[in-house]
Backbone bond lengths (Angstrom), bond angles and torsions (degrees), N, CA, C in turn:
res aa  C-N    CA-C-N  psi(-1)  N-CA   C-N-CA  omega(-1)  CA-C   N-CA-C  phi
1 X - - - 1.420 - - 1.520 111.36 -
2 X 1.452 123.38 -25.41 0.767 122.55 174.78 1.684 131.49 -56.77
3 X 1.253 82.38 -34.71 1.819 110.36 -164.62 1.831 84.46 -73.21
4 X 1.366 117.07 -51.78 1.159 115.11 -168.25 1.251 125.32 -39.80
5 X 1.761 103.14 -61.40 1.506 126.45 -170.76 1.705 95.20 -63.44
6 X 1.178 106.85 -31.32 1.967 95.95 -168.19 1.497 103.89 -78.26
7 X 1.820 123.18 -31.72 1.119 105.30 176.53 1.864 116.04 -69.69
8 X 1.118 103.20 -15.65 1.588 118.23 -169.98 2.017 100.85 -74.67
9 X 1.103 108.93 -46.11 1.404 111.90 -171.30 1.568 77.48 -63.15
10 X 1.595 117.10 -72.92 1.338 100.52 -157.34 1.348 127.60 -71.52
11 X 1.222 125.10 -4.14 1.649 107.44 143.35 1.041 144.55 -56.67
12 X 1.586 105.62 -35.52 1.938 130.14 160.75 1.417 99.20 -34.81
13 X 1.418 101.79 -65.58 1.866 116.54 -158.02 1.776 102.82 -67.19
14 X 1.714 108.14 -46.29 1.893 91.45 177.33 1.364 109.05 -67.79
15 X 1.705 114.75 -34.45 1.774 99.67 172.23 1.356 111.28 -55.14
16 X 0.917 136.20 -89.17 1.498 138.00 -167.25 1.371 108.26 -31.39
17 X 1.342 139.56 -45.91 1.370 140.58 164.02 1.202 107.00 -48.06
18 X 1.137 138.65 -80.81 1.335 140.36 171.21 1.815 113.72 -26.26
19 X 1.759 99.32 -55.44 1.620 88.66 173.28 1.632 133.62 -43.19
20 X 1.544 80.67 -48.15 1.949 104.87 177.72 1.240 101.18 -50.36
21 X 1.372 112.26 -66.98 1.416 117.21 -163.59 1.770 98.93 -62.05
22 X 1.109 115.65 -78.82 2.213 95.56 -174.55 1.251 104.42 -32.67
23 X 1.726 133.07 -65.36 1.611 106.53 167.46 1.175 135.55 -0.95
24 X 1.652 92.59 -92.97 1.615 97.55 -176.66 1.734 116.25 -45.77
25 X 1.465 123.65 -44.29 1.102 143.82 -155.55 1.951 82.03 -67.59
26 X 1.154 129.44 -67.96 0.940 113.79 -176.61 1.727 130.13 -62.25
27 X 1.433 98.91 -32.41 1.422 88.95 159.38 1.976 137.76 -69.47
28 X 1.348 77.75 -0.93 1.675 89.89 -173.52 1.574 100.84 -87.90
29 X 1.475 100.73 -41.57 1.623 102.71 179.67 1.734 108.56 -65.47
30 X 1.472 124.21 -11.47 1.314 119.98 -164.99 1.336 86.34 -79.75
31 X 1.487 110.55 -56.00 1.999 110.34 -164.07 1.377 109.95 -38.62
32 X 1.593 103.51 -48.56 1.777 120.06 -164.03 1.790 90.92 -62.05
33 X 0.996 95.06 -23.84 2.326 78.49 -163.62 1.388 99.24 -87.58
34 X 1.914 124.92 -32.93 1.289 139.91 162.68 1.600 106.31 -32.34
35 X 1.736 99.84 -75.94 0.980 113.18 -167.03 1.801 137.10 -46.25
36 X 1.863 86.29 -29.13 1.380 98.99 172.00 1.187 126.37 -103.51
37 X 1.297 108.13 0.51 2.124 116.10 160.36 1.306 97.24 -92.70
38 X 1.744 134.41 7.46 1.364 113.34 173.19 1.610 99.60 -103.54
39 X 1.342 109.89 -29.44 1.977 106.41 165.37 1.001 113.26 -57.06
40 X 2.034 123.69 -37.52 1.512 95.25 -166.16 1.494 109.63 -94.51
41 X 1.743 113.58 21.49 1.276 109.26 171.58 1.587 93.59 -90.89
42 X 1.049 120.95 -18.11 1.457 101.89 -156.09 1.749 89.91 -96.13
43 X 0.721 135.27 -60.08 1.785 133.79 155.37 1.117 103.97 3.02
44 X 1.438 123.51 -71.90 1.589 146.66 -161.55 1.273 77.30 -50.89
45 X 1.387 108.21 -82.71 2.117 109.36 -170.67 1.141 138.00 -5.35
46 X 1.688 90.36 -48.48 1.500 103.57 -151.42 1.634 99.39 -115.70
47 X 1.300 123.73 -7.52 0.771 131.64 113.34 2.054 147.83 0.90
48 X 1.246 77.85 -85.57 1.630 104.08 161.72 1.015 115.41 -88.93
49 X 1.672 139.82 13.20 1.153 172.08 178.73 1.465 98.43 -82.97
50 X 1.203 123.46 -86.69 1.444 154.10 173.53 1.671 105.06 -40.65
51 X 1.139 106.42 -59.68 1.375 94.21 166.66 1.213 127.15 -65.87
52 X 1.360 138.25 -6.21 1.177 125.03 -140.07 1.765 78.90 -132.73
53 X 1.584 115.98 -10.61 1.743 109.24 -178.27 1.357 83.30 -103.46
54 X 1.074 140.92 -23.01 1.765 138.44 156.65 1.516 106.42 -30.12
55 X 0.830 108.64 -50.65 1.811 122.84 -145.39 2.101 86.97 -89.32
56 X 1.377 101.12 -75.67 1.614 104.38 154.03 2.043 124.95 -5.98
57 X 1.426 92.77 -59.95 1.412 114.49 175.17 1.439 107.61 -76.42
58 X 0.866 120.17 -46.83 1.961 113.90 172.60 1.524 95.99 -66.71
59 X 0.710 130.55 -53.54 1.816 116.83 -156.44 1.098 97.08 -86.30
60 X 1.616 154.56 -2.48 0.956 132.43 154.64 1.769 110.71 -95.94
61 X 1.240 105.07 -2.34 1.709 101.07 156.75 1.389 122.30 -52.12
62 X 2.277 88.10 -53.31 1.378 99.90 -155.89 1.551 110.61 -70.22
63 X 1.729 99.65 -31.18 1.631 90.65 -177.10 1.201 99.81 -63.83
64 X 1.748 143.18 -50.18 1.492 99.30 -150.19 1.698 111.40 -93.70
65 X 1.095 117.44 0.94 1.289 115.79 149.07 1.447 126.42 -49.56
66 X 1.834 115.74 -37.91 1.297 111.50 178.32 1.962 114.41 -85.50
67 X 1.166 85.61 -30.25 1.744 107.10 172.14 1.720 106.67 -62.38
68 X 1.145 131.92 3.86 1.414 130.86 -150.57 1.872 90.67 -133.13
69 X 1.442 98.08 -43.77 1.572 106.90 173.33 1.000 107.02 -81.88
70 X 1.479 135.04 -46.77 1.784 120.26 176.91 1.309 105.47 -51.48
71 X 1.542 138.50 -32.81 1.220 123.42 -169.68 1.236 120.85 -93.75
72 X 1.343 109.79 -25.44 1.851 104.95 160.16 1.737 115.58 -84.35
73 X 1.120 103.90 16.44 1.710 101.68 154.83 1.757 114.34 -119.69
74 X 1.452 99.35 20.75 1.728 84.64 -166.38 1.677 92.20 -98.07
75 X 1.543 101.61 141.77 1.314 113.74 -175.48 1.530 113.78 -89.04
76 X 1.991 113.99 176.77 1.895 95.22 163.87 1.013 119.02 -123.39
77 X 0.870 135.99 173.61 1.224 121.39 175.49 1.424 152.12 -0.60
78 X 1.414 100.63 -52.92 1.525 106.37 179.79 1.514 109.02 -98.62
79 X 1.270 118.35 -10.77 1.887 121.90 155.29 1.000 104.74 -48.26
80 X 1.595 112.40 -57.19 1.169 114.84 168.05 1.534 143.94 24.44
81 X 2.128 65.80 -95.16 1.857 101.80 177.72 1.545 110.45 -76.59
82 X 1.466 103.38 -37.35 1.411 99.10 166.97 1.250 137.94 -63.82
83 X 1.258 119.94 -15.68 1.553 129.86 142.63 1.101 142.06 -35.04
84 X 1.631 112.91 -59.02 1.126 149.41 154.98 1.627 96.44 -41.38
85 X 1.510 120.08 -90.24 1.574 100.34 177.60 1.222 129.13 -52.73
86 X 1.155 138.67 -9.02 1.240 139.39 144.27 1.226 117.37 -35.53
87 X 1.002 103.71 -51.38 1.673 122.75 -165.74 1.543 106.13 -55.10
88 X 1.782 101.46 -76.45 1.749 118.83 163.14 1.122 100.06 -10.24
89 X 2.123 111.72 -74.81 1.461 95.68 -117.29 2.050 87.35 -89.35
90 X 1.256 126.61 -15.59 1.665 126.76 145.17 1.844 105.70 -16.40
91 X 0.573 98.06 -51.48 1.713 112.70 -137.78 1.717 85.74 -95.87
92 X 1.056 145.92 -17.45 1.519 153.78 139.10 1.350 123.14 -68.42
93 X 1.273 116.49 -39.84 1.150 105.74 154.43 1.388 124.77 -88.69
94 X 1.261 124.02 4.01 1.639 109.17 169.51 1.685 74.76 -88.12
95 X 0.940 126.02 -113.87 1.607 146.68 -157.48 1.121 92.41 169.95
96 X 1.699 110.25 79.53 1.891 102.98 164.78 1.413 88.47 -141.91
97 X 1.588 103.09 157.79 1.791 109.72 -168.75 1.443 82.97 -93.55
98 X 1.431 146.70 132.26 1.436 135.90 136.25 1.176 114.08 -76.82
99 X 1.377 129.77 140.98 1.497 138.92 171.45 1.585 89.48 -124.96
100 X 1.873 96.20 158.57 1.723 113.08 139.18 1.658 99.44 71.57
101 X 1.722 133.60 24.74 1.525 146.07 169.98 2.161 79.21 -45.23
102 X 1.296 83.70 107.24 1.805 86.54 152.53 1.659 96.92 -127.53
103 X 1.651 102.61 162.11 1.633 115.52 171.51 1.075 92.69 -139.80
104 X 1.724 121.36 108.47 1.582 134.14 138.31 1.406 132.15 -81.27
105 X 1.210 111.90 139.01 1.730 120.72 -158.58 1.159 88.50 -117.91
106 X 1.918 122.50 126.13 1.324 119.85 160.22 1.337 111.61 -128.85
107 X 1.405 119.56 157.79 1.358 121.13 176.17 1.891 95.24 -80.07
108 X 1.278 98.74 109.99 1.807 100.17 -167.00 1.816 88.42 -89.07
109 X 1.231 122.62 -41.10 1.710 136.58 -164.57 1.451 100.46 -97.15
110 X 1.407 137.26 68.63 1.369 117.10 -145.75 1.835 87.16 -97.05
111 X 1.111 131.29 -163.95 1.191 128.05 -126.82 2.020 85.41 -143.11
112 X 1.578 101.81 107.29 2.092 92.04 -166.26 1.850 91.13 -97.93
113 X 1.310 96.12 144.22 1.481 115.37 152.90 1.554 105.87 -8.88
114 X 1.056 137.99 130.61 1.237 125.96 110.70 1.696 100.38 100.41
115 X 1.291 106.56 6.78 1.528 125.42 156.26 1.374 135.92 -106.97
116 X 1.088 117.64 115.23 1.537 122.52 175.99 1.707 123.53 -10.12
117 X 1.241 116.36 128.10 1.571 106.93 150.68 0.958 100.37 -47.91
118 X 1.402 149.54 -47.78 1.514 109.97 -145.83 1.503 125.26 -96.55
119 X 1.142 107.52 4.34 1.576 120.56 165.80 1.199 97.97 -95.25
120 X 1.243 145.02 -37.10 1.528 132.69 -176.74 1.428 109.82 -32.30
121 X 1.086 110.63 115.16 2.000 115.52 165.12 1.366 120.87 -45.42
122 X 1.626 131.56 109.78 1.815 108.02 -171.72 1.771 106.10 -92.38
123 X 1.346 100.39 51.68 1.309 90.39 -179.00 1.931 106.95 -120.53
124 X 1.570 101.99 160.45 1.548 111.93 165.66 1.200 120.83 -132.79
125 X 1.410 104.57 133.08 1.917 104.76 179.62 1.642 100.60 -78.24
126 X 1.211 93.36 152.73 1.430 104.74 152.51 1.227 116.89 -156.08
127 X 1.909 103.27 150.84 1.492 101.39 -158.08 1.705 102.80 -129.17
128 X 1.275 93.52 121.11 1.591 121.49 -178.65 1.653 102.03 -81.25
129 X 1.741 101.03 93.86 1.381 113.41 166.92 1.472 118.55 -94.46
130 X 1.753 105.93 125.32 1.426 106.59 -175.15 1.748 114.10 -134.05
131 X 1.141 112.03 137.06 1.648 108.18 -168.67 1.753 90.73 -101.84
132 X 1.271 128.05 100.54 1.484 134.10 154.27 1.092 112.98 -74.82
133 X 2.113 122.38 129.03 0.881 100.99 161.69 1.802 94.57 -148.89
134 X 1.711 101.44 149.76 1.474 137.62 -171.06 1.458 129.01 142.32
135 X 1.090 145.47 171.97 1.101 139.33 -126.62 1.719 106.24 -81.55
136 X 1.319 97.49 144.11 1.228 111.38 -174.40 1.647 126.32 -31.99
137 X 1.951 108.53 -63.93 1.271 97.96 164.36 1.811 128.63 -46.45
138 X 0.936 92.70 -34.17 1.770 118.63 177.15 1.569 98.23 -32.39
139 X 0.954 103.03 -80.83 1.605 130.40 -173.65 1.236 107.57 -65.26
140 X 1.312 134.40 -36.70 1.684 113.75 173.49 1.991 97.51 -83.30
141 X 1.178 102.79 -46.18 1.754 84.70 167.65 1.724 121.30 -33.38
142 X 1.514 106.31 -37.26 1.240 93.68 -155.68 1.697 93.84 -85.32
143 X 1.224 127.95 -47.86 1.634 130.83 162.70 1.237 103.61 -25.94
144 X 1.363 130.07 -73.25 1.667 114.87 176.32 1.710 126.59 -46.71
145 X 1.141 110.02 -33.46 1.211 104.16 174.62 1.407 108.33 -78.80
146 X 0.802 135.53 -34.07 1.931 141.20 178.52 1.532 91.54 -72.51
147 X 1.246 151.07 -53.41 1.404 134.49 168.82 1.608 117.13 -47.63
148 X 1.507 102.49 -47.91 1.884 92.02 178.70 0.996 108.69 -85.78
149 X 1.207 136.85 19.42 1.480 111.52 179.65 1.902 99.34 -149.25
150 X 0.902 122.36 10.48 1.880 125.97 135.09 1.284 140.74 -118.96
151 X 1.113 106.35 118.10 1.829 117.90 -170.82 1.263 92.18 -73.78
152 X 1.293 140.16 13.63 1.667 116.13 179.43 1.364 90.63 -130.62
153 X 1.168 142.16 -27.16 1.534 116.37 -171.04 1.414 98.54 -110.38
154 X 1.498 97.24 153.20 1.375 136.15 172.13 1.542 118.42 -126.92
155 X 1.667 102.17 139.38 1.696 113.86 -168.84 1.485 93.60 -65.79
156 X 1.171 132.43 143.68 1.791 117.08 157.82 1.465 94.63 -126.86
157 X 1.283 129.98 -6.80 1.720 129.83 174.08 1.031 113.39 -152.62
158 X 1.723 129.45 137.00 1.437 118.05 141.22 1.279 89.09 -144.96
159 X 1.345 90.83 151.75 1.685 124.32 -174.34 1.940 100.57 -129.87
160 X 1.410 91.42 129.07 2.235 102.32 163.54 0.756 88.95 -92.71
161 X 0.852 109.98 156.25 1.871 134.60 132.18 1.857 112.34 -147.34
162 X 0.702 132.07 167.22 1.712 144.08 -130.86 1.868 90.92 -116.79
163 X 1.441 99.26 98.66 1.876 109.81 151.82 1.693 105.41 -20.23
164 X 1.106 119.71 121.73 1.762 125.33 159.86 2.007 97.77 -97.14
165 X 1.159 110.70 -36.99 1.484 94.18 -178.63 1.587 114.10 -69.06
166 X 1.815 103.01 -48.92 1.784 108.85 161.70 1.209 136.05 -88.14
167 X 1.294 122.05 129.34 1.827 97.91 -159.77 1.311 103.48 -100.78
168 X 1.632 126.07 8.49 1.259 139.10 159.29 1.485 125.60 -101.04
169 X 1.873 114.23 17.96 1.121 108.03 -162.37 1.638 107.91 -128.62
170 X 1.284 154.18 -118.07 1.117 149.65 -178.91 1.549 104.61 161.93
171 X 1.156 103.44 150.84 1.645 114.62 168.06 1.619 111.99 -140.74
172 X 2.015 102.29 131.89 1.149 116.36 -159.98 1.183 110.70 -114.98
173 X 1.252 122.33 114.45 1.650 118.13 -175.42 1.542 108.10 -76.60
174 X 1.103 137.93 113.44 1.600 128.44 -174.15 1.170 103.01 -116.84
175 X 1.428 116.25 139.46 1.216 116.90 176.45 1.904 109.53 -128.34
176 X 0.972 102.66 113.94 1.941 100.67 177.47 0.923 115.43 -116.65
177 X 1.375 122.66 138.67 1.366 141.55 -171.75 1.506 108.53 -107.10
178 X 1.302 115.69 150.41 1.412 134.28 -178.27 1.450 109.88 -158.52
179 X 1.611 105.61 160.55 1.379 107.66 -172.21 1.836 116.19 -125.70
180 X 1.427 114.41 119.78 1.326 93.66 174.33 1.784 100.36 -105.06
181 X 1.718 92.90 170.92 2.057 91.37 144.61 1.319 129.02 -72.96
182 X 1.325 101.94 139.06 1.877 113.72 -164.72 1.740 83.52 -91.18
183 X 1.372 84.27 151.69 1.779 99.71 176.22 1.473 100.66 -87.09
184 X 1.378 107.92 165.92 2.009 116.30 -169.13 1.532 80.66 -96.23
């Protein structure tokens, strides 16, 4: 009986060893299958990582490529003004009344906390607001001719709305933008 009970304990004891051990064994295999759907999330990431400093790398091409063209078109001052008569004497030869020539200067690139001068943009928009008014063809004639014939301004608005004094005529709010260098 003796022999019995000792082979009996020790079957208890290799079962239970054995239990433990497939246990653990299976919990070890859980981490490993865990572990490797948590690399191929992080893969995926980094992954989409790369593309996404891709994308990073183009747009800081494109800005200073476009930052490079705003500044070899930015005018000074007295282009400016010569713009402006440009503008007039357009607007006489189509047959359009201009009223209300405003010029607003904004810091468009304004200058952030905690960034270098030397990325600071040295440029300023300014926007040549003009109220045209007479007949419709009139007025897009005269926009085409102010497109071919100034390298510095650009349309950034126009708005109709309907003459109350002419009931055949129109009034065009235009707004053009141009760029000079901002002073330090």
């Amino acid at each position: 009986m003796k022999h019995k009970s000792k082979f009996q304990i020790l079957l208890v004891t290799t079962v239970s060893v054995v239990a433990i051990y497939c246990w653990d064994l299976y919990r070890v295999v859980e981490d490993i299958n865990y572990n490797r759907e948590q690399i191929g999330v992080q893969n995926y990431k980094l992954s989409q990582a790369d593309f996404i400093r891709e994308k990073i790398e183009n747009f800081q091409h494109l800005f200073l490529k476009k930052k490079k063209e705003m500044i070899s078109h930015g005018i000074t001052g007295s282009q400016l003004a010569e713009e402006v008569k440009l503008l007039k004497s357009q607007a006489n030869l189509s047959g359009v009344q201009i009223d209300n020539i405003e010029i607003h200067s904004l810091n468009t690139f304004p200058f952030y906390f905690g960034s270098s001068k030397t990325e600071r943009i040295p440029l300023e928009r300014h926007i040549i607001s003009v109220e045209a008014k007479g007949r419709f063809l009139k007025i897009g004639a005269l926009i085409e001719n102010i497109h071919n014939k100034s390298d510095h301004l650009e349309i950034g608005e126009c708005l109709f709305s309907l003459d109350e004094e002419d009931p055949k005529g129109v009034i065009a709010s235009l707004k053009y933008y141009t760029y000079t260098e901002s002073r330090p």
